[in-house]
N, CA, C and O atoms as a CHARMM CRD file, in Angstrom:
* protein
*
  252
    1    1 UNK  N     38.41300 107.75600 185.36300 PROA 1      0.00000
    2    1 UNK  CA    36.98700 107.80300 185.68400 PROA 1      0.00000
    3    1 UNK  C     36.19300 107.38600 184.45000 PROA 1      0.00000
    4    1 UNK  O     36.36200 107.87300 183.33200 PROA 1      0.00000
    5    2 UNK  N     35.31600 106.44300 184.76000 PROA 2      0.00000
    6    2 UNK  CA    34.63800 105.88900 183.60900 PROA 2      0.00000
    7    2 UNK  C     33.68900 106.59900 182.72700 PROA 2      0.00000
    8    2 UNK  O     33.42000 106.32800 181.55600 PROA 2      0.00000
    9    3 UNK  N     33.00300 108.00000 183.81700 PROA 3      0.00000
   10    3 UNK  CA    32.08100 108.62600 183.04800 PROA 3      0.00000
   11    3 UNK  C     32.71900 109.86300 182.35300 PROA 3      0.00000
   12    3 UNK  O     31.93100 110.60600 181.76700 PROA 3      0.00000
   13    4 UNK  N     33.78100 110.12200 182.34200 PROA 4      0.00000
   14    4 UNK  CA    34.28000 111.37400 182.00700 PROA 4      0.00000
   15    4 UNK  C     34.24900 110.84000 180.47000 PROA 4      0.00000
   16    4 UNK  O     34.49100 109.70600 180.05800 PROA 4      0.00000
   17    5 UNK  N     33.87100 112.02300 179.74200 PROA 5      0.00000
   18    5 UNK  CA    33.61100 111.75000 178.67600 PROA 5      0.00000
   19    5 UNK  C     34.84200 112.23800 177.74200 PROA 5      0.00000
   20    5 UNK  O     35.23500 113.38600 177.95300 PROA 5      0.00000
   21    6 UNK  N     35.67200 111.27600 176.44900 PROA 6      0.00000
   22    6 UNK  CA    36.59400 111.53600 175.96000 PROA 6      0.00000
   23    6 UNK  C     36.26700 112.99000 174.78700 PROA 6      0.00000
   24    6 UNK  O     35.09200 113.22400 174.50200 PROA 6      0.00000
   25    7 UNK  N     37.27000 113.77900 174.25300 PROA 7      0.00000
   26    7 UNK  CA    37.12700 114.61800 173.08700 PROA 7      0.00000
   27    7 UNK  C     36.36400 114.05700 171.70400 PROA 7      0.00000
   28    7 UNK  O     35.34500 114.44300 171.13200 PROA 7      0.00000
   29    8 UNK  N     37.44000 112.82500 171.38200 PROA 8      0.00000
   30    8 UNK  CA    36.50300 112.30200 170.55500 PROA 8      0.00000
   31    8 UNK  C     36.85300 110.87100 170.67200 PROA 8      0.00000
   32    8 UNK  O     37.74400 110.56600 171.46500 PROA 8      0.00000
   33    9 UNK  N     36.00800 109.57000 169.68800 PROA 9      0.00000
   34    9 UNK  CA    36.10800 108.67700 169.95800 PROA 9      0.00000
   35    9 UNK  C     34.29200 108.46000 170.17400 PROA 9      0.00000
   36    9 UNK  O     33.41400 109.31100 170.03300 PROA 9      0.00000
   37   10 UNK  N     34.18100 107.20300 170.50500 PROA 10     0.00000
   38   10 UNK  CA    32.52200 106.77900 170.68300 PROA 10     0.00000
   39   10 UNK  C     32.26400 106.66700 172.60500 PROA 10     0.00000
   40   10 UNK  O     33.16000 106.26400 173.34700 PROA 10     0.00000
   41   11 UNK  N     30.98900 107.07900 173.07000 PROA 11     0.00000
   42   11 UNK  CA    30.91800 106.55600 174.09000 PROA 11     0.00000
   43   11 UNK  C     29.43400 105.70000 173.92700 PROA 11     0.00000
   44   11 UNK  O     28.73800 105.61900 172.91400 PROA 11     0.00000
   45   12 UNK  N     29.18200 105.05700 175.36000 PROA 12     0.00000
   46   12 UNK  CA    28.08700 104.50600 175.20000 PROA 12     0.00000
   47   12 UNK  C     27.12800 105.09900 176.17800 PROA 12     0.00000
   48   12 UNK  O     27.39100 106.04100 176.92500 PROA 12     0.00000
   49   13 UNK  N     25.61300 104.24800 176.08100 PROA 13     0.00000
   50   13 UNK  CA    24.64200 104.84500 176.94900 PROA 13     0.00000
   51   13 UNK  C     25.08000 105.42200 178.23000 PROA 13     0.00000
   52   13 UNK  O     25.28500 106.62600 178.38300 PROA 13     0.00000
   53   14 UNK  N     25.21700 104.53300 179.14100 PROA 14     0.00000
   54   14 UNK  CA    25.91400 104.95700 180.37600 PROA 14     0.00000
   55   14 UNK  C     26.72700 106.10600 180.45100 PROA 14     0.00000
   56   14 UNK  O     26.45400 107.10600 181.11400 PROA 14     0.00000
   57   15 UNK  N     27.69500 105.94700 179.78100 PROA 15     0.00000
   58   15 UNK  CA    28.77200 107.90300 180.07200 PROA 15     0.00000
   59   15 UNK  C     27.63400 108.86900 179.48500 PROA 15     0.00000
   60   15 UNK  O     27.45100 109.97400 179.99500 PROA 15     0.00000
   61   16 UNK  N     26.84100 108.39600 178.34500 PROA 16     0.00000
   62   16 UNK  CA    26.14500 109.67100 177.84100 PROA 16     0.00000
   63   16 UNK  C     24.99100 110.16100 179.27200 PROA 16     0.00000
   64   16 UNK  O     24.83000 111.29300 179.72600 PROA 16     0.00000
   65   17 UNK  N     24.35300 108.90900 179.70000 PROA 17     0.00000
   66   17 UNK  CA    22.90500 109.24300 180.85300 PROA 17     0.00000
   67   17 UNK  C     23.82300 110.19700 182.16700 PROA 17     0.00000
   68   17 UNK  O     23.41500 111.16300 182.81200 PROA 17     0.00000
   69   18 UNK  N     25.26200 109.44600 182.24000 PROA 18     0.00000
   70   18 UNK  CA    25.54100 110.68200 183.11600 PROA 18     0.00000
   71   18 UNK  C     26.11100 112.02300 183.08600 PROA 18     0.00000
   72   18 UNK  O     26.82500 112.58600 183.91600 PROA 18     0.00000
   73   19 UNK  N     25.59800 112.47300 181.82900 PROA 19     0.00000
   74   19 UNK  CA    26.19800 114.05100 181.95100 PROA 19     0.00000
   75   19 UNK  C     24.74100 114.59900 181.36500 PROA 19     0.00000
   76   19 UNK  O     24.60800 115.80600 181.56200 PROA 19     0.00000
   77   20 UNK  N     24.00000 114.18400 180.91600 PROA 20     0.00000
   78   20 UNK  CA    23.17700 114.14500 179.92100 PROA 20     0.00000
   79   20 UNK  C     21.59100 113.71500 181.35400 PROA 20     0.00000
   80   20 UNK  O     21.52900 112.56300 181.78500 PROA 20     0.00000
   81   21 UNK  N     20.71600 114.61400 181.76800 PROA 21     0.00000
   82   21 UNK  CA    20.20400 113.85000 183.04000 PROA 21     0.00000
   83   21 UNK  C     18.67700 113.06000 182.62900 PROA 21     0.00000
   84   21 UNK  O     17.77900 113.19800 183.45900 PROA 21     0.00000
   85   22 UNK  N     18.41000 112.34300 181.52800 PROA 22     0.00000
   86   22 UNK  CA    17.24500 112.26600 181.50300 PROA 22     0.00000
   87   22 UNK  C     17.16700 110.46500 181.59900 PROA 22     0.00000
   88   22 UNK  O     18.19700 109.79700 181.69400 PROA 22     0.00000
   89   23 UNK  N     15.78100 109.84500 181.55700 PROA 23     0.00000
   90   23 UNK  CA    15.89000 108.10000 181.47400 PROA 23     0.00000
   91   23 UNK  C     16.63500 108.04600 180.11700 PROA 23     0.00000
   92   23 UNK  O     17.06100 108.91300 179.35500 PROA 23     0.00000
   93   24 UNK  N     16.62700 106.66200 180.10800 PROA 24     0.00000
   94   24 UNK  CA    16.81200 106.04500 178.91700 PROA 24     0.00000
   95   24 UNK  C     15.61400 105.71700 177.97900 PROA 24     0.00000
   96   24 UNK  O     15.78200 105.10700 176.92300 PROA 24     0.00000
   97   25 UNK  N     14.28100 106.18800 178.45100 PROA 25     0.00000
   98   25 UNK  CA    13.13600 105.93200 177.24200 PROA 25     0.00000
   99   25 UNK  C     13.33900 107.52800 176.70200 PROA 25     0.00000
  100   25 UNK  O     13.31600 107.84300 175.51200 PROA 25     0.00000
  101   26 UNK  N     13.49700 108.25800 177.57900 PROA 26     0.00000
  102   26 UNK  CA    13.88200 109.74900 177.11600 PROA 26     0.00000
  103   26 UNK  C     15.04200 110.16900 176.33600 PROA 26     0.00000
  104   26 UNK  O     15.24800 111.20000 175.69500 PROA 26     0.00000
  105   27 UNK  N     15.71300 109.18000 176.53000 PROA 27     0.00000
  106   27 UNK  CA    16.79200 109.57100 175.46200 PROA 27     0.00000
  107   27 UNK  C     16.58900 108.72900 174.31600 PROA 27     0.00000
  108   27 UNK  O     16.99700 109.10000 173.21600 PROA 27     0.00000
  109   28 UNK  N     15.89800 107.44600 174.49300 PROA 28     0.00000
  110   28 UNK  CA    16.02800 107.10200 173.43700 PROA 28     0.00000
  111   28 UNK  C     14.55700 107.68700 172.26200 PROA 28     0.00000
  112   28 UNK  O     14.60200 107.45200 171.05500 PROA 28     0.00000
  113   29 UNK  N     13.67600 108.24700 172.75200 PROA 29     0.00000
  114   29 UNK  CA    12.40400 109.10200 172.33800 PROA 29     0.00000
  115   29 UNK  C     13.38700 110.59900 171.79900 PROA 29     0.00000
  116   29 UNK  O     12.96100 111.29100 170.87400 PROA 29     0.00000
  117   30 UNK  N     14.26800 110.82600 172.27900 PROA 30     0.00000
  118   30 UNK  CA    14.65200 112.02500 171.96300 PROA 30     0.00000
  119   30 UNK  C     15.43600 111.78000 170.55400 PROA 30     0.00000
  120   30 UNK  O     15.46800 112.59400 169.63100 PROA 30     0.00000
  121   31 UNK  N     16.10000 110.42100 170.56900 PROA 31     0.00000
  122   31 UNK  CA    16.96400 109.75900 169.12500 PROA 31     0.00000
  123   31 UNK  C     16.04000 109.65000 167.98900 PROA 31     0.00000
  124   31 UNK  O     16.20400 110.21200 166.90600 PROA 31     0.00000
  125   32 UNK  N     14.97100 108.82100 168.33700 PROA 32     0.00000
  126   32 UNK  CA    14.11000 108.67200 167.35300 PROA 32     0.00000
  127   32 UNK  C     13.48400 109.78400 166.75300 PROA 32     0.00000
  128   32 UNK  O     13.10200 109.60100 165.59700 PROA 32     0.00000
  129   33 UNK  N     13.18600 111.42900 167.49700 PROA 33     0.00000
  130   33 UNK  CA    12.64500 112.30300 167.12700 PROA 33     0.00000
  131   33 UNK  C     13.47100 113.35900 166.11200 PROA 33     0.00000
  132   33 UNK  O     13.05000 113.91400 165.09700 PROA 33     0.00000
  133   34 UNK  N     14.84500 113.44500 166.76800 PROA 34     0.00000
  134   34 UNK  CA    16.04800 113.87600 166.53800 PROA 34     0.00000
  135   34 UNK  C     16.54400 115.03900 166.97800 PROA 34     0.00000
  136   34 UNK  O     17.30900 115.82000 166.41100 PROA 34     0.00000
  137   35 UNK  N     15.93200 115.10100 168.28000 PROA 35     0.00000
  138   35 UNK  CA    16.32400 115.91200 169.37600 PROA 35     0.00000
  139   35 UNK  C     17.69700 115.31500 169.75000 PROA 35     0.00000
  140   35 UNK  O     18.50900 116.13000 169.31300 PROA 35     0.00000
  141   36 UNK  N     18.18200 114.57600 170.17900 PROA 36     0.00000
  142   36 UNK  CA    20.19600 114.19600 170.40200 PROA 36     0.00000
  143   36 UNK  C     20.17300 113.22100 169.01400 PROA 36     0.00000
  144   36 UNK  O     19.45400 112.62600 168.21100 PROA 36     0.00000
  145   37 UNK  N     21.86300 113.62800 169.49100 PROA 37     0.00000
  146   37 UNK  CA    22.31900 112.93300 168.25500 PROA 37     0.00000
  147   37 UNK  C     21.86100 111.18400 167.56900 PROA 37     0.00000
  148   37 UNK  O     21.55600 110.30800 168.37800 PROA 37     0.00000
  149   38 UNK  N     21.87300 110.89300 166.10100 PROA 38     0.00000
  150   38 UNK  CA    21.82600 109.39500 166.24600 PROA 38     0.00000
  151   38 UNK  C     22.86900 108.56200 166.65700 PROA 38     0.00000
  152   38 UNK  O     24.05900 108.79500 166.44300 PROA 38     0.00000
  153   39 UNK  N     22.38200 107.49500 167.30700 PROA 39     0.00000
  154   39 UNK  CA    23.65500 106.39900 167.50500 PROA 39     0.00000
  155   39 UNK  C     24.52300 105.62600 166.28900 PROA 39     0.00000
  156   39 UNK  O     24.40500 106.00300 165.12300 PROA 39     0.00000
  157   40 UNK  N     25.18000 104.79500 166.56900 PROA 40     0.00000
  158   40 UNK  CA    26.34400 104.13500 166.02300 PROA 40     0.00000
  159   40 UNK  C     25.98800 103.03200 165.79800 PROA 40     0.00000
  160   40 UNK  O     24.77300 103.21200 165.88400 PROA 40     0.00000
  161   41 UNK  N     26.13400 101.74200 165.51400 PROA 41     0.00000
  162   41 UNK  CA    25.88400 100.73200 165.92600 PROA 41     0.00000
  163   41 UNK  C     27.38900  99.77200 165.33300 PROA 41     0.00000
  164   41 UNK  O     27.78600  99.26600 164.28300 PROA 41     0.00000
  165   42 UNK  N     27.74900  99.89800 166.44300 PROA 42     0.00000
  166   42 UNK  CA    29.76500  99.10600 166.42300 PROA 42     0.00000
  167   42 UNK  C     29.23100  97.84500 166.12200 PROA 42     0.00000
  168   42 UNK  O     29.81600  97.26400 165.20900 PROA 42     0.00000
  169   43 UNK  N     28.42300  97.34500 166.55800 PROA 43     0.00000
  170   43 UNK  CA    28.28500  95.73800 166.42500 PROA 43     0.00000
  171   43 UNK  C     27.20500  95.26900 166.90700 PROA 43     0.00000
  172   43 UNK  O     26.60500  95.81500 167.83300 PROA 43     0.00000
  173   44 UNK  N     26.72800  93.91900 166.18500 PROA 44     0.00000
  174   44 UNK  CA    25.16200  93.82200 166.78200 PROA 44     0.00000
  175   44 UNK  C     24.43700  93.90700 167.72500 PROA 44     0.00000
  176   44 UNK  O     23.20600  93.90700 167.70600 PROA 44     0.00000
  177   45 UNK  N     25.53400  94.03300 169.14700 PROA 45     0.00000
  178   45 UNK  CA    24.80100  94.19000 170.74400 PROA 45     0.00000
  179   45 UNK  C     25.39200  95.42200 171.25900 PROA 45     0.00000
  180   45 UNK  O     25.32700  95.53100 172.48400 PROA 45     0.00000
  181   46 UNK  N     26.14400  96.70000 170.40800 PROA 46     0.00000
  182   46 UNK  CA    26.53300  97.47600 170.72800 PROA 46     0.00000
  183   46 UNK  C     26.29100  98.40100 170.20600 PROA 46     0.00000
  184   46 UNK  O     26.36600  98.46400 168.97900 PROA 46     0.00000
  185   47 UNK  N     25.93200  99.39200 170.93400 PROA 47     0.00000
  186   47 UNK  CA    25.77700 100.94100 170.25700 PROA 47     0.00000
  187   47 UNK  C     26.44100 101.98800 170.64200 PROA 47     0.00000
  188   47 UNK  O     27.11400 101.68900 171.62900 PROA 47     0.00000
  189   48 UNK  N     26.60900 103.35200 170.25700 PROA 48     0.00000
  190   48 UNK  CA    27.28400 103.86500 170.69300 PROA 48     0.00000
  191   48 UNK  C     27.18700 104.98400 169.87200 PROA 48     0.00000
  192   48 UNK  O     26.71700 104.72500 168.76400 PROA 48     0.00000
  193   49 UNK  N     27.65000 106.80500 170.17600 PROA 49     0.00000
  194   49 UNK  CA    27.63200 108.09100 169.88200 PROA 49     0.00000
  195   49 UNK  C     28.83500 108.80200 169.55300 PROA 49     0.00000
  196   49 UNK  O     29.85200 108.25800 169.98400 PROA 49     0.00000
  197   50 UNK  N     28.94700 109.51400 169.12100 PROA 50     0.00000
  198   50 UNK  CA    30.47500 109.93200 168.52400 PROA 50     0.00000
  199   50 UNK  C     30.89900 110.78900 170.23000 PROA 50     0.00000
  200   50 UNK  O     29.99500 111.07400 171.01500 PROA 50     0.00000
  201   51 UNK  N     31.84000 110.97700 170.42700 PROA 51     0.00000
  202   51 UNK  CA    31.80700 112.13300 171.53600 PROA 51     0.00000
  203   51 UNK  C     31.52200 113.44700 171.59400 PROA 51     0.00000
  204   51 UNK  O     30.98600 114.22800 172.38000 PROA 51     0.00000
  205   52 UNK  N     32.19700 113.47100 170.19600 PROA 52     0.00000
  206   52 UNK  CA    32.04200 114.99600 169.46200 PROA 52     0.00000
  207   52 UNK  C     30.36200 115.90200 169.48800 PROA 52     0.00000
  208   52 UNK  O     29.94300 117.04200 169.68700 PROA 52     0.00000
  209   53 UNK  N     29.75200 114.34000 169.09800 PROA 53     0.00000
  210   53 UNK  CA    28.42700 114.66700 169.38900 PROA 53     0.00000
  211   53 UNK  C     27.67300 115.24800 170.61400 PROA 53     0.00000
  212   53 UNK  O     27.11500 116.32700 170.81100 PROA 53     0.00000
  213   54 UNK  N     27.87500 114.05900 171.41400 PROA 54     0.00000
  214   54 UNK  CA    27.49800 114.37500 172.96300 PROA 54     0.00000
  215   54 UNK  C     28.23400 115.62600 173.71900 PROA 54     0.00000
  216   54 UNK  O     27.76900 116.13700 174.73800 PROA 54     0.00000
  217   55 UNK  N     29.41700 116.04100 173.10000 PROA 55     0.00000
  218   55 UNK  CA    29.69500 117.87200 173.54700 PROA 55     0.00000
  219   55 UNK  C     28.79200 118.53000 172.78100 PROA 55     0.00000
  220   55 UNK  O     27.89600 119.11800 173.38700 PROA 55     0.00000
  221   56 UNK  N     28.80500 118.57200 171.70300 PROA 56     0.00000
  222   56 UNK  CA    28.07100 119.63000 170.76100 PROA 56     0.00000
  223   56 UNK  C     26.54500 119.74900 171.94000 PROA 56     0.00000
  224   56 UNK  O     25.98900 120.71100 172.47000 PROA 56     0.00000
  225   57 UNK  N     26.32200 118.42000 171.96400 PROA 57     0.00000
  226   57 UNK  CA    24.85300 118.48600 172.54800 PROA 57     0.00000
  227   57 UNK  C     24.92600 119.23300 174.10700 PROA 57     0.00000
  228   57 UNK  O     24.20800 120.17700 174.43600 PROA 57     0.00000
  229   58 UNK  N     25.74600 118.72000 174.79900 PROA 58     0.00000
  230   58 UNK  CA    26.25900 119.30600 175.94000 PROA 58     0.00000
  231   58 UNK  C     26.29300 120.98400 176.37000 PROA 58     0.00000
  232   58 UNK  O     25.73300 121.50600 177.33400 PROA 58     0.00000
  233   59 UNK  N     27.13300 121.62800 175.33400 PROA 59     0.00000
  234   59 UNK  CA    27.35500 122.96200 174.75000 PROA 59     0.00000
  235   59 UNK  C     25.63400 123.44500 174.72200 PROA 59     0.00000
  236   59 UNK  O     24.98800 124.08000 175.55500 PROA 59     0.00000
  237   60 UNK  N     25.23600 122.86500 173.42700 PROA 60     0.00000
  238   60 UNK  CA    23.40100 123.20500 173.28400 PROA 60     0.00000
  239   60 UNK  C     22.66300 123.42300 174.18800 PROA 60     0.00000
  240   60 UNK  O     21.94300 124.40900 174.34300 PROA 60     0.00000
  241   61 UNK  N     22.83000 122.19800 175.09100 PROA 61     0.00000
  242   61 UNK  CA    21.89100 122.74000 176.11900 PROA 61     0.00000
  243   61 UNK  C     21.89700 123.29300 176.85100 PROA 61     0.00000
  244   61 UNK  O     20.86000 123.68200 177.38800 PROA 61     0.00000
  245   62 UNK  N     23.31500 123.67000 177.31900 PROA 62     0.00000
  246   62 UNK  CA    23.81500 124.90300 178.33500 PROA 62     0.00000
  247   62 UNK  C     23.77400 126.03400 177.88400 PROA 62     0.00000
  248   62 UNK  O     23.75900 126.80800 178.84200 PROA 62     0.00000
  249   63 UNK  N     23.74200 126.69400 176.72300 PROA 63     0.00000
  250   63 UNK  CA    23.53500 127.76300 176.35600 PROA 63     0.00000
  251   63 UNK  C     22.46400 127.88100 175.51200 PROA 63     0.00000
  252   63 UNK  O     22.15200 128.98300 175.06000 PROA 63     0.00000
């Protein structure tokens, strides 16, 4: 399954918007503020989040 999100390793926008329920101006307003984690940038048309991150954040907001 594509959105299941790995332990660790990088994912991208997409696996993060689906566990994670907000737009993408909202997440990306939330990066710039530093409400979620910052991104990665693998390569000039690619970005991307640690996984580790997106649990930690996951965890956060559930409790």
């Amino acid at each position: 399954m594509q959105n299941q999100l790995p332990k660790t390793g990088f994912v991208r926008l997409p696996q993060v918007l689906a566990h994670i329920p907000v737009s993408r101006s909202a997440w990306w307003n939330g990066v710039k503020s530093g409400k979620y984690p910052a991104s990665i940038k693998i390569s000039e048309n690619t970005t991307a989040w640690k996984a580790e991150d997106i649990h930690a954040l996951i965890a956060k907001l559930a409790g």
